[in-house]
PDB file of N, CA, C and O in Angstrom:
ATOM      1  N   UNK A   1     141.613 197.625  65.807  1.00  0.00           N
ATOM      2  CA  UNK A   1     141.934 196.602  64.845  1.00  0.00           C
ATOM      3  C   UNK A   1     140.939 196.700  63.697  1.00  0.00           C
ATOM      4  O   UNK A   1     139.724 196.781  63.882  1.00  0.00           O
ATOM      5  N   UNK A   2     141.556 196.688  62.430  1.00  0.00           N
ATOM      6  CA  UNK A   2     140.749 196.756  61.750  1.00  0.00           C
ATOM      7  C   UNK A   2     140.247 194.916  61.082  1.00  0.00           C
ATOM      8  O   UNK A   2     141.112 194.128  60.702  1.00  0.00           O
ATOM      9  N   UNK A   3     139.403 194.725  61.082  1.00  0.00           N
ATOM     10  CA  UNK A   3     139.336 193.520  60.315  1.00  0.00           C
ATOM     11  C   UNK A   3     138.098 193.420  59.554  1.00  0.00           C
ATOM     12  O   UNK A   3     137.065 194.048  59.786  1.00  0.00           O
ATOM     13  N   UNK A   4     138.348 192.356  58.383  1.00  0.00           N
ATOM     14  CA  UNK A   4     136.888 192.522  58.010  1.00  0.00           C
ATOM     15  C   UNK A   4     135.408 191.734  58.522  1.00  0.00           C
ATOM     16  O   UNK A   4     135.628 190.731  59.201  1.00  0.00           O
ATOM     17  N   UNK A   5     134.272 191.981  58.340  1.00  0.00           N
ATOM     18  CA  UNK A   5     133.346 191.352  58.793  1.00  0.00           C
ATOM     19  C   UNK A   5     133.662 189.276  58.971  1.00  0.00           C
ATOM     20  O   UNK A   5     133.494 188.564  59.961  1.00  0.00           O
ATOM     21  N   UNK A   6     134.088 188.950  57.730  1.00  0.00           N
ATOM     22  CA  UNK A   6     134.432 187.660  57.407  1.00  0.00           C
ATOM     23  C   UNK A   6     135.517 187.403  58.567  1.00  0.00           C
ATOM     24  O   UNK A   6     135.139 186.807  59.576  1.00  0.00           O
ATOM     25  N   UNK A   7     136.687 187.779  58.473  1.00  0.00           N
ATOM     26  CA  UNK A   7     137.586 187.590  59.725  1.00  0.00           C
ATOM     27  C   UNK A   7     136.938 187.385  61.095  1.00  0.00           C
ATOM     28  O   UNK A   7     136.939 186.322  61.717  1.00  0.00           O
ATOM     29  N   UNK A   8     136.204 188.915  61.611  1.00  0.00           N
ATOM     30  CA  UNK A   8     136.048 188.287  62.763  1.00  0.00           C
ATOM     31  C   UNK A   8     135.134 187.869  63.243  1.00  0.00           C
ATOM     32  O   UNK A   8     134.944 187.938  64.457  1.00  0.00           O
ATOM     33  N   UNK A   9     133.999 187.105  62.081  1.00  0.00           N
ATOM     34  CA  UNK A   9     133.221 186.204  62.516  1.00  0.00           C
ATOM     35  C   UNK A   9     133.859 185.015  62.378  1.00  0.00           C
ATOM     36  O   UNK A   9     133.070 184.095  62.594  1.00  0.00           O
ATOM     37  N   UNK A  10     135.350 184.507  62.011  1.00  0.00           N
ATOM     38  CA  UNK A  10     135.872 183.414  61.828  1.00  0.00           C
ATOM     39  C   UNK A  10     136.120 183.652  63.318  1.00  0.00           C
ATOM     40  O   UNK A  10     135.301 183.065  64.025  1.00  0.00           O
ATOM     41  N   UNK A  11     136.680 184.085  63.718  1.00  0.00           N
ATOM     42  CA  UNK A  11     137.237 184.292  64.876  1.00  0.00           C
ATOM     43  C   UNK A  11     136.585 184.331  66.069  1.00  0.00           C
ATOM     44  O   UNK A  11     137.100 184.044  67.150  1.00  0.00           O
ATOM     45  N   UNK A  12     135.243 184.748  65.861  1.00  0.00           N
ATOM     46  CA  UNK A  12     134.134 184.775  67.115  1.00  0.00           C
ATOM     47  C   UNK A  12     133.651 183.137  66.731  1.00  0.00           C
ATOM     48  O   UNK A  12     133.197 182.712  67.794  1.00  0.00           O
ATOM     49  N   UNK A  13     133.566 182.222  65.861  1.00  0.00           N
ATOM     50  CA  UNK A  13     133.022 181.262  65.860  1.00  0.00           C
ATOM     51  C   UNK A  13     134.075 180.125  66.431  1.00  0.00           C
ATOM     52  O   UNK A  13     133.752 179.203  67.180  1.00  0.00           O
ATOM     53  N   UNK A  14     135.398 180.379  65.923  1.00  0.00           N
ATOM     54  CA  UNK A  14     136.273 179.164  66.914  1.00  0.00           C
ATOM     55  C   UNK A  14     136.093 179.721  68.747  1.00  0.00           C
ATOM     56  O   UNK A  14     135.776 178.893  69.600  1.00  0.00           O
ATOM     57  N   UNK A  15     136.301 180.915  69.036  1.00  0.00           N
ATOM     58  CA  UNK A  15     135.794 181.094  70.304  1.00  0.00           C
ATOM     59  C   UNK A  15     134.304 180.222  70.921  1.00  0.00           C
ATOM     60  O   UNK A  15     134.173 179.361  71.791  1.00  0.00           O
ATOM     61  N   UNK A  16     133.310 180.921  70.000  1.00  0.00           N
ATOM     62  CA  UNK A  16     132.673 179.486  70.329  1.00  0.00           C
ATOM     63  C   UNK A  16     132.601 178.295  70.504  1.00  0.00           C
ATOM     64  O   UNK A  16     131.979 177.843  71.466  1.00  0.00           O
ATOM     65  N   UNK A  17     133.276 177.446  69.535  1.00  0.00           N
ATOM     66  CA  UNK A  17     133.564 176.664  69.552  1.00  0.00           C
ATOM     67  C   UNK A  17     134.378 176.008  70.773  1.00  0.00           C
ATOM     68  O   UNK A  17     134.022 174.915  71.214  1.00  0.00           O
ATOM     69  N   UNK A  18     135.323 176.602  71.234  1.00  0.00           N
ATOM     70  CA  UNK A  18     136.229 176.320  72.328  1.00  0.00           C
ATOM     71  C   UNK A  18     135.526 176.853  73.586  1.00  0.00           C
ATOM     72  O   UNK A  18     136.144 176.768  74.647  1.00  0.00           O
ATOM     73  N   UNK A  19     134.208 177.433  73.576  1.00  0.00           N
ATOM     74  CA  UNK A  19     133.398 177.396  74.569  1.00  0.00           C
ATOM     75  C   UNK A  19     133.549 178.849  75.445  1.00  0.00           C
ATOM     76  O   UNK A  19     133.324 179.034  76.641  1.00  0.00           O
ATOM     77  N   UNK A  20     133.951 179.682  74.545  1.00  0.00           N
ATOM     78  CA  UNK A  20     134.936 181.029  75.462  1.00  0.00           C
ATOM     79  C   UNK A  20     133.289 182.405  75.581  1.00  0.00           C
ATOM     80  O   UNK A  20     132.804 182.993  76.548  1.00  0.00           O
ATOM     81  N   UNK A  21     132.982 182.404  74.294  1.00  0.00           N
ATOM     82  CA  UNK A  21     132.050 183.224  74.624  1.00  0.00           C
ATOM     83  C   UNK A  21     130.396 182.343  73.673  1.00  0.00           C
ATOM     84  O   UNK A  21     130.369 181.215  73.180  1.00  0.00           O
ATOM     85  N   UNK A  22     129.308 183.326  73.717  1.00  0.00           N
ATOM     86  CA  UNK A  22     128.079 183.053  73.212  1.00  0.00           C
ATOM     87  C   UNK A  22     127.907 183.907  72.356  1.00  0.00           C
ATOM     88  O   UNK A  22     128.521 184.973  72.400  1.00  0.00           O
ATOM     89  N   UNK A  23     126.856 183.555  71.202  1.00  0.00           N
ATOM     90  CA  UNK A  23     126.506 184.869  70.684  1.00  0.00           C
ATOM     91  C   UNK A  23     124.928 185.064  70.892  1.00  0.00           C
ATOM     92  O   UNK A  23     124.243 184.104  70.537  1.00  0.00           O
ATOM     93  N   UNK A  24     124.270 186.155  71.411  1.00  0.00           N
ATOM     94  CA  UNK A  24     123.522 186.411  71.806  1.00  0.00           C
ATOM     95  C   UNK A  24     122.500 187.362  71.059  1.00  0.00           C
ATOM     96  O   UNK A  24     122.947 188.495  71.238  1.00  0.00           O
ATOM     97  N   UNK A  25     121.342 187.442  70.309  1.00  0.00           N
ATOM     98  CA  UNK A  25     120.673 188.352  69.590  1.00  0.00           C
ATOM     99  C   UNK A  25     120.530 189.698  70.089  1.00  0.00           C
ATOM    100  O   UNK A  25     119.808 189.836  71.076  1.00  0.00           O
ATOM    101  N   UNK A  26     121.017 190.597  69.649  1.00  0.00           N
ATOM    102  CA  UNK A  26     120.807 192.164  69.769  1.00  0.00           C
ATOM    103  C   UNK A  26     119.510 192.237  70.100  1.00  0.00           C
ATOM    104  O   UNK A  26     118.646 191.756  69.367  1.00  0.00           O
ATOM    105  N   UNK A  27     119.150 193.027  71.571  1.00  0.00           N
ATOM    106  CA  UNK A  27     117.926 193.109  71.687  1.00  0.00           C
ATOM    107  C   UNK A  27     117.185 194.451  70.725  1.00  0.00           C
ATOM    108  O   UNK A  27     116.123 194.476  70.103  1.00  0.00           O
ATOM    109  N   UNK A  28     118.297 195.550  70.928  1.00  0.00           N
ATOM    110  CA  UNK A  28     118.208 196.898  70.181  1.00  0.00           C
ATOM    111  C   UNK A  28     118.054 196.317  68.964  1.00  0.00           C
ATOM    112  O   UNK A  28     117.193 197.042  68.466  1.00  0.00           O
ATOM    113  N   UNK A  29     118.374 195.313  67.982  1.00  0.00           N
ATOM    114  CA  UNK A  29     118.526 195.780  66.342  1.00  0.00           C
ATOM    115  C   UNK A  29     118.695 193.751  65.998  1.00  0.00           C
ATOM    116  O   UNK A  29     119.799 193.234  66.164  1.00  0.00           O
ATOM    117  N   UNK A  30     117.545 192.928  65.568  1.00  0.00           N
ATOM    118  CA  UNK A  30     117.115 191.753  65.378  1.00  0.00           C
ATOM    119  C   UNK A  30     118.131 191.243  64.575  1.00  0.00           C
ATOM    120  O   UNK A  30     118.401 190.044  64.642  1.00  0.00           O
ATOM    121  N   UNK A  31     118.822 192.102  63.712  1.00  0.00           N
ATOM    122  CA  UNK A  31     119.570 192.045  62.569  1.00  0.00           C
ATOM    123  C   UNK A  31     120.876 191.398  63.092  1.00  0.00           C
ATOM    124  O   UNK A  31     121.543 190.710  62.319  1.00  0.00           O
ATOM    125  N   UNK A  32     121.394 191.652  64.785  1.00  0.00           N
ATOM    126  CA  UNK A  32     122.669 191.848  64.870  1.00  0.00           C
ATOM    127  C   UNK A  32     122.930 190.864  65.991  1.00  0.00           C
ATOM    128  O   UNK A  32     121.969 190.319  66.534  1.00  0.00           O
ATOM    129  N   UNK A  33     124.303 190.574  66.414  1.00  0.00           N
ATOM    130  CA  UNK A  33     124.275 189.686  67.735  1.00  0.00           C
ATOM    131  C   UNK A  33     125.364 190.333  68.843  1.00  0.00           C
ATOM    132  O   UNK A  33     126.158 191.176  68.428  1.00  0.00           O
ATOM    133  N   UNK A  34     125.391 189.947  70.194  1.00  0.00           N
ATOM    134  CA  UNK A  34     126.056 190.326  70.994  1.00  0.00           C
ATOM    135  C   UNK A  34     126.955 188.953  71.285  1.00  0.00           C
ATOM    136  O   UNK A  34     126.641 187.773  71.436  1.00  0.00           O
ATOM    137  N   UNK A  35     127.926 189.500  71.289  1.00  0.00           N
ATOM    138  CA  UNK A  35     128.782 188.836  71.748  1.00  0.00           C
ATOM    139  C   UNK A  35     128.830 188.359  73.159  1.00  0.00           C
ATOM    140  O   UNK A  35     128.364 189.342  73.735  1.00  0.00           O
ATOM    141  N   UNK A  36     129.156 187.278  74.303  1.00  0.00           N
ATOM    142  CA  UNK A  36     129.096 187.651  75.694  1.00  0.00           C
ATOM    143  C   UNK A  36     129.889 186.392  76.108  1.00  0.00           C
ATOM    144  O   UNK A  36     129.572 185.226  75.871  1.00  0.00           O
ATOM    145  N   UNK A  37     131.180 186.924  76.891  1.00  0.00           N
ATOM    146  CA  UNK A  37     132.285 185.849  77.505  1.00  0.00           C
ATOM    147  C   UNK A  37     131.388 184.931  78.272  1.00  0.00           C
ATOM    148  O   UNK A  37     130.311 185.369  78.677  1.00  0.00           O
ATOM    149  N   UNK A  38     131.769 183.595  78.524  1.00  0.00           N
ATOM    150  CA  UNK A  38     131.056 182.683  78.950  1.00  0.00           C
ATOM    151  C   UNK A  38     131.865 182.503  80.523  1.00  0.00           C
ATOM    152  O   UNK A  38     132.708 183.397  80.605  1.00  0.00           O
ATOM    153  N   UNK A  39     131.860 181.750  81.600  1.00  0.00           N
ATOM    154  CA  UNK A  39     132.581 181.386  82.464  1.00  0.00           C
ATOM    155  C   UNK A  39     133.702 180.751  82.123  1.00  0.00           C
ATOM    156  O   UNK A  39     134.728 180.756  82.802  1.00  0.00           O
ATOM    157  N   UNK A  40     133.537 180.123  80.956  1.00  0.00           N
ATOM    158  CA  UNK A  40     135.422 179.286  80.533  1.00  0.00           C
ATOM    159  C   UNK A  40     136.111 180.503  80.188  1.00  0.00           C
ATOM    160  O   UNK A  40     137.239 180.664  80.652  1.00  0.00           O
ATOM    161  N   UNK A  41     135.532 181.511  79.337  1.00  0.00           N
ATOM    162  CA  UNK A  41     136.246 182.590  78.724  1.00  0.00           C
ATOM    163  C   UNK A  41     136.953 183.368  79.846  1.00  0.00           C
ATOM    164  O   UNK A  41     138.172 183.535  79.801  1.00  0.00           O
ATOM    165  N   UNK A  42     136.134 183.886  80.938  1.00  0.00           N
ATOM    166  CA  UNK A  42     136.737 184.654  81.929  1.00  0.00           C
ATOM    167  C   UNK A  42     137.424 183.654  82.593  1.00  0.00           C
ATOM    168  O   UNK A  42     138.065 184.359  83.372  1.00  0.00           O
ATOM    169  N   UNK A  43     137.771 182.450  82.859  1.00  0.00           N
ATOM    170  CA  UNK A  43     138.647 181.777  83.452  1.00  0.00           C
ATOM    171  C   UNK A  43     139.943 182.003  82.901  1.00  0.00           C
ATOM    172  O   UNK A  43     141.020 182.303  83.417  1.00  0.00           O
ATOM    173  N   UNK A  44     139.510 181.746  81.492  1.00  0.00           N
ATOM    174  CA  UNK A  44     140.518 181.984  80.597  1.00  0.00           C
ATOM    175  C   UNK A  44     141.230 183.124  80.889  1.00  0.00           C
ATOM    176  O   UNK A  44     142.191 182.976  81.645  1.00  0.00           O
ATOM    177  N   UNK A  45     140.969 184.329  80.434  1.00  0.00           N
ATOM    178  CA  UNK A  45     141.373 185.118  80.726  1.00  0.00           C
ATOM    179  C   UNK A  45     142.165 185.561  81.905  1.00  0.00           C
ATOM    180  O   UNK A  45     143.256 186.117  81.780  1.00  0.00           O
ATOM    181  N   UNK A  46     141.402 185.220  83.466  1.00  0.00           N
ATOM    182  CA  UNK A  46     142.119 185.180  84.541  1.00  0.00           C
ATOM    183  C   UNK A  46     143.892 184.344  84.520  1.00  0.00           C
ATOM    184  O   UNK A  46     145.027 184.539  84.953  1.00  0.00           O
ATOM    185  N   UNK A  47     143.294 183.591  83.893  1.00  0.00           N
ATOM    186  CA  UNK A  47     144.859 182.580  83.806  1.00  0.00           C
ATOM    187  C   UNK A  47     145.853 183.161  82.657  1.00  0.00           C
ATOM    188  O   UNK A  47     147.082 183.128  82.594  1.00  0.00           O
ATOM    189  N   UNK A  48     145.289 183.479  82.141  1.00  0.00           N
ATOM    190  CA  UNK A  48     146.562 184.334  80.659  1.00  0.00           C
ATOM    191  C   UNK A  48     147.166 185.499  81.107  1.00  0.00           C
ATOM    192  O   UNK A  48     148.349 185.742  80.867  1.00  0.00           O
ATOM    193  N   UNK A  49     146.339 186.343  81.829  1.00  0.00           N
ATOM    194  CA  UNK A  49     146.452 187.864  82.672  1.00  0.00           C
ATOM    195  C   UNK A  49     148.132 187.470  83.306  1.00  0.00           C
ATOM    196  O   UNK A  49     149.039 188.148  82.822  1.00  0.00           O
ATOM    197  N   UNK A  50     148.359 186.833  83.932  1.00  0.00           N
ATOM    198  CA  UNK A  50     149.360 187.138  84.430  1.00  0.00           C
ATOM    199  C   UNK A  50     151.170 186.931  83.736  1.00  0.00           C
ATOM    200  O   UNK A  50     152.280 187.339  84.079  1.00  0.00           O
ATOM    201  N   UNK A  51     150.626 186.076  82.629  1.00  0.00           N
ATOM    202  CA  UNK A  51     151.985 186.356  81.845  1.00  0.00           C
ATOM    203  C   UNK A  51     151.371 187.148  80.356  1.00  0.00           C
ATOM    204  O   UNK A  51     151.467 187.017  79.136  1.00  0.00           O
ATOM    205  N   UNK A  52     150.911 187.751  81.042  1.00  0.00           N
ATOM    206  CA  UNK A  52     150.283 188.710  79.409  1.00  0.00           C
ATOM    207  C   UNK A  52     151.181 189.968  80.232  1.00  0.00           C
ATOM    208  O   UNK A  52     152.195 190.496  79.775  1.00  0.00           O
ATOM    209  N   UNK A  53     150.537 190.295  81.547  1.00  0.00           N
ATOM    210  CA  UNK A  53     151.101 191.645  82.314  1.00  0.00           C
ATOM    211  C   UNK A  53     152.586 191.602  82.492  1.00  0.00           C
ATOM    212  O   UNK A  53     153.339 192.513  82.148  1.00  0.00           O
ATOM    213  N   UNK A  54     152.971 190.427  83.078  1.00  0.00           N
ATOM    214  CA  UNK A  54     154.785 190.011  82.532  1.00  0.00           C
ATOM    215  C   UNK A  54     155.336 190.161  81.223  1.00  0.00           C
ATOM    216  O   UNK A  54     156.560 190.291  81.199  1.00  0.00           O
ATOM    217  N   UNK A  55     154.845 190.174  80.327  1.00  0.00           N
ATOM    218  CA  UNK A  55     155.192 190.223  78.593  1.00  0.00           C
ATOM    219  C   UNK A  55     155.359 191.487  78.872  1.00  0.00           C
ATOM    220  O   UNK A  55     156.436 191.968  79.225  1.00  0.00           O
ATOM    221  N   UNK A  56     154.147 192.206  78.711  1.00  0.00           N
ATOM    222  CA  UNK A  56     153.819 193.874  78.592  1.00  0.00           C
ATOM    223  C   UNK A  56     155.153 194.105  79.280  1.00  0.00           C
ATOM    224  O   UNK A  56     156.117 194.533  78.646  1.00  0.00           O
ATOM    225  N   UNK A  57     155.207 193.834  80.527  1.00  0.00           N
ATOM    226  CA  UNK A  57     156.148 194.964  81.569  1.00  0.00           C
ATOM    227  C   UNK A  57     157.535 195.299  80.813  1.00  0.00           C
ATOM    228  O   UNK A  57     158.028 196.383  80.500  1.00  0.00           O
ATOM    229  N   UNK A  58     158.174 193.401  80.559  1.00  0.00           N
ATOM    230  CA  UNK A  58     159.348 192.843  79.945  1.00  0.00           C
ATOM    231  C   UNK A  58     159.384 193.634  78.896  1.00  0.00           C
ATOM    232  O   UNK A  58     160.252 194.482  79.100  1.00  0.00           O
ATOM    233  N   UNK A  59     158.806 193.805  77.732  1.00  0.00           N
ATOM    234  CA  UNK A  59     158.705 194.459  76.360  1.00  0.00           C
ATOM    235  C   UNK A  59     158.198 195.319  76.466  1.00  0.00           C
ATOM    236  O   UNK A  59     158.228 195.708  75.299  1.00  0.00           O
ATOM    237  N   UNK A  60     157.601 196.152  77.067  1.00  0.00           N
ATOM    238  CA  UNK A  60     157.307 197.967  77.170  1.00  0.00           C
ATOM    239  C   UNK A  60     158.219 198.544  78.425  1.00  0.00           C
ATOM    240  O   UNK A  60     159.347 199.029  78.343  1.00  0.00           O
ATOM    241  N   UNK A  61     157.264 198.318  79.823  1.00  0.00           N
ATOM    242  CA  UNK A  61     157.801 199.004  80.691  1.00  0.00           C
ATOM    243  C   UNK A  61     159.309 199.367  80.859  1.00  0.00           C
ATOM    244  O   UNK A  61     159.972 200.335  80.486  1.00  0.00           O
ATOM    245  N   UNK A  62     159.719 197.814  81.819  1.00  0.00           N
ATOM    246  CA  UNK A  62     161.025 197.496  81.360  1.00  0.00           C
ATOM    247  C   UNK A  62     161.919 198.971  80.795  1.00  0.00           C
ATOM    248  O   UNK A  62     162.322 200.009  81.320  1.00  0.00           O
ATOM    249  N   UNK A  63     161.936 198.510  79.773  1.00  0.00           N
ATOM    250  CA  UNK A  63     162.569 199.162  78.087  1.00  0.00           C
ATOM    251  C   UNK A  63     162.555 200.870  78.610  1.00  0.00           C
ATOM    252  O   UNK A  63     163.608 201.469  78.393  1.00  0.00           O
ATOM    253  N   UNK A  64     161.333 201.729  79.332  1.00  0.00           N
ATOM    254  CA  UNK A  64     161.135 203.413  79.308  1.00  0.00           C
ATOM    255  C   UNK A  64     161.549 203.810  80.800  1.00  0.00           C
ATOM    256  O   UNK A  64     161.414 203.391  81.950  1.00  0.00           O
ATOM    257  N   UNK A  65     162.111 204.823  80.127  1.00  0.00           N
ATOM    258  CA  UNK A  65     162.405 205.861  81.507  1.00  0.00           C
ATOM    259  C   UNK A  65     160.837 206.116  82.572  1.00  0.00           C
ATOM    260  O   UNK A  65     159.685 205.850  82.229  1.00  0.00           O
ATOM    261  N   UNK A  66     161.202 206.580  83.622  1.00  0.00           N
ATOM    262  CA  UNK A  66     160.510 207.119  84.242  1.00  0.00           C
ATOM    263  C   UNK A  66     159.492 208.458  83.248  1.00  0.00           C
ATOM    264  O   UNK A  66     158.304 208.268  82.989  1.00  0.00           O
ATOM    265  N   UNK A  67     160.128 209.538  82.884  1.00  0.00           N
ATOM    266  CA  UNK A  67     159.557 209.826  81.512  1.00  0.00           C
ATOM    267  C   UNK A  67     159.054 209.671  80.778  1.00  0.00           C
ATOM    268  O   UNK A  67     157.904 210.090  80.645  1.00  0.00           O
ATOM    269  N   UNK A  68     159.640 209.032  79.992  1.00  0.00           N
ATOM    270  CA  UNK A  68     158.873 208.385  79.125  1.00  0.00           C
ATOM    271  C   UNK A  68     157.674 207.378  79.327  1.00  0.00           C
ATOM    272  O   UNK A  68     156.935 206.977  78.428  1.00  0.00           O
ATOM    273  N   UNK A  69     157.610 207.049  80.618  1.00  0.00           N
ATOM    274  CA  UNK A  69     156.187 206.484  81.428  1.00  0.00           C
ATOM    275  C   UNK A  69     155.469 206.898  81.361  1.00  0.00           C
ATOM    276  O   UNK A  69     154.403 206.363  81.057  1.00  0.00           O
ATOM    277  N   UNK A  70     155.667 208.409  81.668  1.00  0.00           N
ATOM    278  CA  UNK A  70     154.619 209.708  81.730  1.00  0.00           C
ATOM    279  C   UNK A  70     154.000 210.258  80.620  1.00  0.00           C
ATOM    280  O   UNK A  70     152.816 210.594  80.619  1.00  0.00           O
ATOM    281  N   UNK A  71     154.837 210.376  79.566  1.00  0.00           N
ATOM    282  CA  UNK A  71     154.755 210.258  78.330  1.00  0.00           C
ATOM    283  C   UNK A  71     153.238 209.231  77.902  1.00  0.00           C
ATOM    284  O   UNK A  71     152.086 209.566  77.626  1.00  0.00           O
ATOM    285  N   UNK A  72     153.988 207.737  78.025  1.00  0.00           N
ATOM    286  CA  UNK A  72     153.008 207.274  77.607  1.00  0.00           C
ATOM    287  C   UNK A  72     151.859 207.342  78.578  1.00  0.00           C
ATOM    288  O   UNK A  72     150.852 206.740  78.204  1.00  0.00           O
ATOM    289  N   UNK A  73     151.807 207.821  79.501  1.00  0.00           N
ATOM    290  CA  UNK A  73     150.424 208.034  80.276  1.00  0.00           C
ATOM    291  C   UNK A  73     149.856 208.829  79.901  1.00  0.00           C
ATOM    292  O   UNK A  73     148.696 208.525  80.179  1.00  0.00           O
ATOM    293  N   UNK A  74     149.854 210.166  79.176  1.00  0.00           N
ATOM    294  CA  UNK A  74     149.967 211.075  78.722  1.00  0.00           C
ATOM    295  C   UNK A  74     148.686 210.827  77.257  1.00  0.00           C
ATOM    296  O   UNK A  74     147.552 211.240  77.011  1.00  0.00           O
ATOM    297  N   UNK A  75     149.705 209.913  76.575  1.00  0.00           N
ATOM    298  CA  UNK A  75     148.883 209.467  75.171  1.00  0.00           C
ATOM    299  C   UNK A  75     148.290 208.804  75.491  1.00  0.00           C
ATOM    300  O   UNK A  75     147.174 209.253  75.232  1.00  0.00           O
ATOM    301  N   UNK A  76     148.117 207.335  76.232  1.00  0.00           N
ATOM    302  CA  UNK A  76     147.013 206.515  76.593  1.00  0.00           C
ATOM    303  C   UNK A  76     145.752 207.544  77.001  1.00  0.00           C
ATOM    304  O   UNK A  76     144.710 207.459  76.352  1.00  0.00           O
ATOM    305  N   UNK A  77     145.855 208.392  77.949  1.00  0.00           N
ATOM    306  CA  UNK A  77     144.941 209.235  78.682  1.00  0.00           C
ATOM    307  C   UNK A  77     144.289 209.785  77.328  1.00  0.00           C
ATOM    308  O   UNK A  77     143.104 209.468  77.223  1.00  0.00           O
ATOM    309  N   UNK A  78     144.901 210.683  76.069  1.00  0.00           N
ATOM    310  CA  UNK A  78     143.951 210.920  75.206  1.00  0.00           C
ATOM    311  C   UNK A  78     143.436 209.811  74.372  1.00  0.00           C
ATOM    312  O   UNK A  78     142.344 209.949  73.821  1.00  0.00           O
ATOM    313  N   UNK A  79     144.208 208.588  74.212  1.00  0.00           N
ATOM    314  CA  UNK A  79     143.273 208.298  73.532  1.00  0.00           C
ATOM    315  C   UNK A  79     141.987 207.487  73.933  1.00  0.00           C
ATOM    316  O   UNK A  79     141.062 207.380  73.128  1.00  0.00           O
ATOM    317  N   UNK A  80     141.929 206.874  75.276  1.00  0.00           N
ATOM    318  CA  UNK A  80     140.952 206.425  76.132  1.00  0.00           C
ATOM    319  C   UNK A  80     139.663 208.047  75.960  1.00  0.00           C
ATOM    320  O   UNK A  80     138.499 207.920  75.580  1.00  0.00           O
ATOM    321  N   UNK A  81     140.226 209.224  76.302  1.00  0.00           N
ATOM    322  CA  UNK A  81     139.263 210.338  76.092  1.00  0.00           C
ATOM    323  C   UNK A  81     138.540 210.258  74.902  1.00  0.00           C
ATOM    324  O   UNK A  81     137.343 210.463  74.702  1.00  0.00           O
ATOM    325  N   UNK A  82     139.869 209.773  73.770  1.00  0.00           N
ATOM    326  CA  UNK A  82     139.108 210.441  72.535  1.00  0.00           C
ATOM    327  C   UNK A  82     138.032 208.830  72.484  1.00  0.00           C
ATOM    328  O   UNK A  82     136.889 209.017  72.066  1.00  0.00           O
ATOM    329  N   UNK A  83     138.299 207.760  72.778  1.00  0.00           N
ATOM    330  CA  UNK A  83     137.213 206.646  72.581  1.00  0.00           C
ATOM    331  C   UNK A  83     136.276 206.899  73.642  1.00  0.00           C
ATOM    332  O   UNK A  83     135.185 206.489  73.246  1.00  0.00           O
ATOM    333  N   UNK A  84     136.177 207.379  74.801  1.00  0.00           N
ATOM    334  CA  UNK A  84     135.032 207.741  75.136  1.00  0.00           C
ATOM    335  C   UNK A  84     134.387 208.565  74.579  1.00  0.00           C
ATOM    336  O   UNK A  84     133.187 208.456  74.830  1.00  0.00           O
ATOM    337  N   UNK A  85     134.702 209.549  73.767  1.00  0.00           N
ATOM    338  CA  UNK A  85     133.646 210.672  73.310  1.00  0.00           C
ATOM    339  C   UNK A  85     132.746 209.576  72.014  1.00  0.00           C
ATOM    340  O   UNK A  85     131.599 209.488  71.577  1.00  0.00           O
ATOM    341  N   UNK A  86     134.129 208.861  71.780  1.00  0.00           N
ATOM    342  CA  UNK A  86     133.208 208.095  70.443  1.00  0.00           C
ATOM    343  C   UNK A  86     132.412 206.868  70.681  1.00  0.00           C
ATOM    344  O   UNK A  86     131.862 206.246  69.773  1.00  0.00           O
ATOM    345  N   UNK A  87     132.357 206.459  72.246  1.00  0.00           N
ATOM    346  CA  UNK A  87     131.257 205.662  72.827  1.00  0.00           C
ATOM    347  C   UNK A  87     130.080 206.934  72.746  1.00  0.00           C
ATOM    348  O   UNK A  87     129.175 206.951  71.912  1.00  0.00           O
ATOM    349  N   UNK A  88     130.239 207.690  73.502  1.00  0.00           N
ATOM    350  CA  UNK A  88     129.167 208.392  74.259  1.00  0.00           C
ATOM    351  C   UNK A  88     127.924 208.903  72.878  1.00  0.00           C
ATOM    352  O   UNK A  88     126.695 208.845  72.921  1.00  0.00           O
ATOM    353  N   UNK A  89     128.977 209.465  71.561  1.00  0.00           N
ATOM    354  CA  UNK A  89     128.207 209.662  70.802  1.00  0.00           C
ATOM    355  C   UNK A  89     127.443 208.202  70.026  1.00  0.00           C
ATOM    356  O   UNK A  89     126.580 208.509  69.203  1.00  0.00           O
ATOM    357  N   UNK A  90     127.620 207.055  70.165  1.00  0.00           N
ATOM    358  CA  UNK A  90     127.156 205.907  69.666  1.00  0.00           C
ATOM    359  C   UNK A  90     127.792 205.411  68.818  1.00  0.00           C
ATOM    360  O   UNK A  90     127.426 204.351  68.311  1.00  0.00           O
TER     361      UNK A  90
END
């Protein structure tokens, strides 16, 4: 996602606000903050998970062949590769 700095500090601050995550000072770099889900947040989450994975199935799975499953396993697999190489390098 691309967004700009302004966006998703709007967006990390109503999270706060609603108690979902913290923001936490970068220990690496004084300048910067970490983000970190709180216990409401992962509750949260636990409870959305299961009609989030029903949506997905309904509107992706659903919809593809057996094939075309593979397919998309296929592209997910590179691009999870290609974002690990671009973790690993920093």
């Amino acid at each position: 996602m691309l967004w700009t700095q302004s966006r998703l500090s709007h967006h990390i601050a109503r999270m706060e606000r609603r108690g979902l995550v913290t923001r936490e000072q970068d220990p690496s770099d004084g300048r910067g903050a970490v983000v970190v889900l709180t216990e409401a947040g992962h509750r949260t989450i636990v409870q959305a998970a299961p009609a989030h994975v029903e949506s997905v199935r309904r509107h992706l799975i659903d919809l593809l062949s057996d094939e075309q499953i593979d397919v998309l396993g296929t592209v997910a697999d590179t691009v999870l590769h290609h974002l690990a190489r671009l973790d690993a390098q920093g």
